[in-house]
C-alpha positions as CSV (number, residue, x, y, z in Angstrom):
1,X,-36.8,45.4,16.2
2,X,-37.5,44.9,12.7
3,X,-34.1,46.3,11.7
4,X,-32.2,44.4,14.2
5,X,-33.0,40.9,12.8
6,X,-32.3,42.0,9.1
7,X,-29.3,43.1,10.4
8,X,-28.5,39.6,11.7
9,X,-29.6,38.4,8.5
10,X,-27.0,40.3,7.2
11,X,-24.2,38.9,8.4
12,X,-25.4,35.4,8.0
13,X,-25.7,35.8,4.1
14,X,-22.2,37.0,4.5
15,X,-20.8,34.5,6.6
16,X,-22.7,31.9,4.3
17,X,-21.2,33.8,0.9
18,X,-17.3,33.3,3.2
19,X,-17.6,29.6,3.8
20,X,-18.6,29.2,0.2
21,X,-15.8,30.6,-1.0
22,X,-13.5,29.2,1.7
23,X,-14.9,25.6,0.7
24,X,-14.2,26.4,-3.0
25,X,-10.8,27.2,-2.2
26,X,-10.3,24.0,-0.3
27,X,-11.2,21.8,-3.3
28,X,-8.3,23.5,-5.4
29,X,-5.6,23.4,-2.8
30,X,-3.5,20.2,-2.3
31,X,-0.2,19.1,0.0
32,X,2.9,19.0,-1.2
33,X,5.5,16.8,0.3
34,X,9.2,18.5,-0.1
35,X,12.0,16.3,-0.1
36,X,15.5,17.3,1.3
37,X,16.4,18.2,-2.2
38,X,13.5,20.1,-2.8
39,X,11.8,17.9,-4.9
40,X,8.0,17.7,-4.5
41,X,5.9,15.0,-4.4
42,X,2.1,14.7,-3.8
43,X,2.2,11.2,-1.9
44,X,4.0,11.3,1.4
45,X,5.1,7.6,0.9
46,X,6.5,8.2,-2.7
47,X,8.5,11.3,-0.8
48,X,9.4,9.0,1.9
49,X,10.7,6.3,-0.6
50,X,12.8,9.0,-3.0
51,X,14.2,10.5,0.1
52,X,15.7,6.9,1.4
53,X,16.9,6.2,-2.2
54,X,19.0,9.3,-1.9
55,X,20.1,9.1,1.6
56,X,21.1,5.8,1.5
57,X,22.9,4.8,-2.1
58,X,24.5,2.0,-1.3
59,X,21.0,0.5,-0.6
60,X,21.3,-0.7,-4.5
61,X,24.2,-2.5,-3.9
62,X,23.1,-5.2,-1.7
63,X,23.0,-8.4,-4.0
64,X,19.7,-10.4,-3.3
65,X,19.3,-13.8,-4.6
66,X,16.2,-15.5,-5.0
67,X,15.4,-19.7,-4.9
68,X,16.5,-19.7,-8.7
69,X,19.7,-18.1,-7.5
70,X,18.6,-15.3,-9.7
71,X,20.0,-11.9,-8.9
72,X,17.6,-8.4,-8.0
73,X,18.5,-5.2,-6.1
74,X,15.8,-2.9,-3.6
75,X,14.3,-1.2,-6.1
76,X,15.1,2.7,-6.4
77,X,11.2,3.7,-6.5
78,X,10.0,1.3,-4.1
79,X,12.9,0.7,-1.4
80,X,10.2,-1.1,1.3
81,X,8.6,-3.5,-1.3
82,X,8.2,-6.8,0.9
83,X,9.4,-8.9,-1.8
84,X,13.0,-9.0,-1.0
85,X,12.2,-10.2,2.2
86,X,9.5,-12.9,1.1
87,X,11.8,-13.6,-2.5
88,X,15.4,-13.7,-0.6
89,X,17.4,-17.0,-0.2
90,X,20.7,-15.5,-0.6
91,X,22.3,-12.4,0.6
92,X,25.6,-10.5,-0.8
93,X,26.6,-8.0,2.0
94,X,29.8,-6.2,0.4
95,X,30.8,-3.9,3.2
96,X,29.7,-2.7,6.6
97,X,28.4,0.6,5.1
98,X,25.8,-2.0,3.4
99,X,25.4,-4.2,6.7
100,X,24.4,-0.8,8.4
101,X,22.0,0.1,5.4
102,X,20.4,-3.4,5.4
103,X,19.6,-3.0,9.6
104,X,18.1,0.2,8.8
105,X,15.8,-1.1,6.3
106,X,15.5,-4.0,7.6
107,X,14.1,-1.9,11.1
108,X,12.1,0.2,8.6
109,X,10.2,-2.8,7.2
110,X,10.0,-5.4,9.6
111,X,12.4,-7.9,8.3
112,X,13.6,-9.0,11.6
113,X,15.7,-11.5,10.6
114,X,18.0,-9.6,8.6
115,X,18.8,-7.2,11.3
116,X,19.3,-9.8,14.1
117,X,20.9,-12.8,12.1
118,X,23.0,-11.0,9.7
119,X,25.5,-9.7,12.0
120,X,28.3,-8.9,9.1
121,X,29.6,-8.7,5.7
122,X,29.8,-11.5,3.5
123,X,27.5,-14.1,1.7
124,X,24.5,-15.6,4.0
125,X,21.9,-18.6,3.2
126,X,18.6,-18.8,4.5
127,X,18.3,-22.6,5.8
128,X,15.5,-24.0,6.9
129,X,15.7,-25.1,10.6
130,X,14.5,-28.6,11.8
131,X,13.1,-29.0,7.2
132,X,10.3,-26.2,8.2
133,X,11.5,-23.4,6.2
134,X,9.3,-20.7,8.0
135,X,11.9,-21.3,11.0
136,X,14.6,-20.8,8.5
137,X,17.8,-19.1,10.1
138,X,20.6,-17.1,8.0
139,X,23.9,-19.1,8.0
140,X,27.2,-17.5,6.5
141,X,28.7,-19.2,4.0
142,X,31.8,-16.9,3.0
143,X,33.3,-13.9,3.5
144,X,33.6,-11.1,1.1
């Protein structure tokens, strides 16, 4: 009988010794993220992020405008910063490549009223709508 439980205890000091081991190697592995392009990335975001940069190139060349009428572009490292949306007054839509690529992102992020107000190219002004400008509506003010 004696022999039987050392035999148990056996196995436990090797199952104990395994998990060990298996825990060590747990601490030393990591997940890689693999772009389209192959590139790897450690942050599934930043992945996310460089793959829309590449997919979508004509993301860049959207012209953004802010109170000041000064000029800024969706930045290449951080496409679905919120800042164009809360920054934006002005809006330079070149093509309908771009008007498709601003929906997308627009969808992506949240920024509803790009997507439903901004129905084609051209240059559109955010007005505010009865002097409350978080009601503010997109209004086209030229073509392209």
């Amino acid at each position: 009988m004696m022999r039987i439980k050392n035999h148990h205890l056996f196995f436990l000091i090797i199952f104990v010794i395994i998990y060990i081991e298996n825990k060590k190697g747990r601490k030393n592995m990591k997940i890689v993220y693999i772009a389209d392009d192959g590139t790897q990335f450690e942050d599934e975001d930043v992945c996310y992020a460089y793959e829309t940069v590449h997919k979508f190139p004509e993301l860049h060349l959207i012209d953004f405008y802010d109170i000041d009428n000064n000029l800024y572009h969706i930045s290449k490292t951080d496409p679905f910063n919120d800042d164009i949306y809360n920054r934006c007054e002005k809006i330079h839509v070149h093509n309908s490549t771009e008007l498709s690529t601003l929906h997308w992102i627009s969808t992506e992020c949240g920024w509803c009223e790009f997507e439903d107000q901004i129905t084609e190219p051209g240059i559109w002004v955010r007005e505010a709508k009865n002097n409350i400008i978080s009601d503010a509506e997109w209004r086209k003010i030229c073509n392209d």
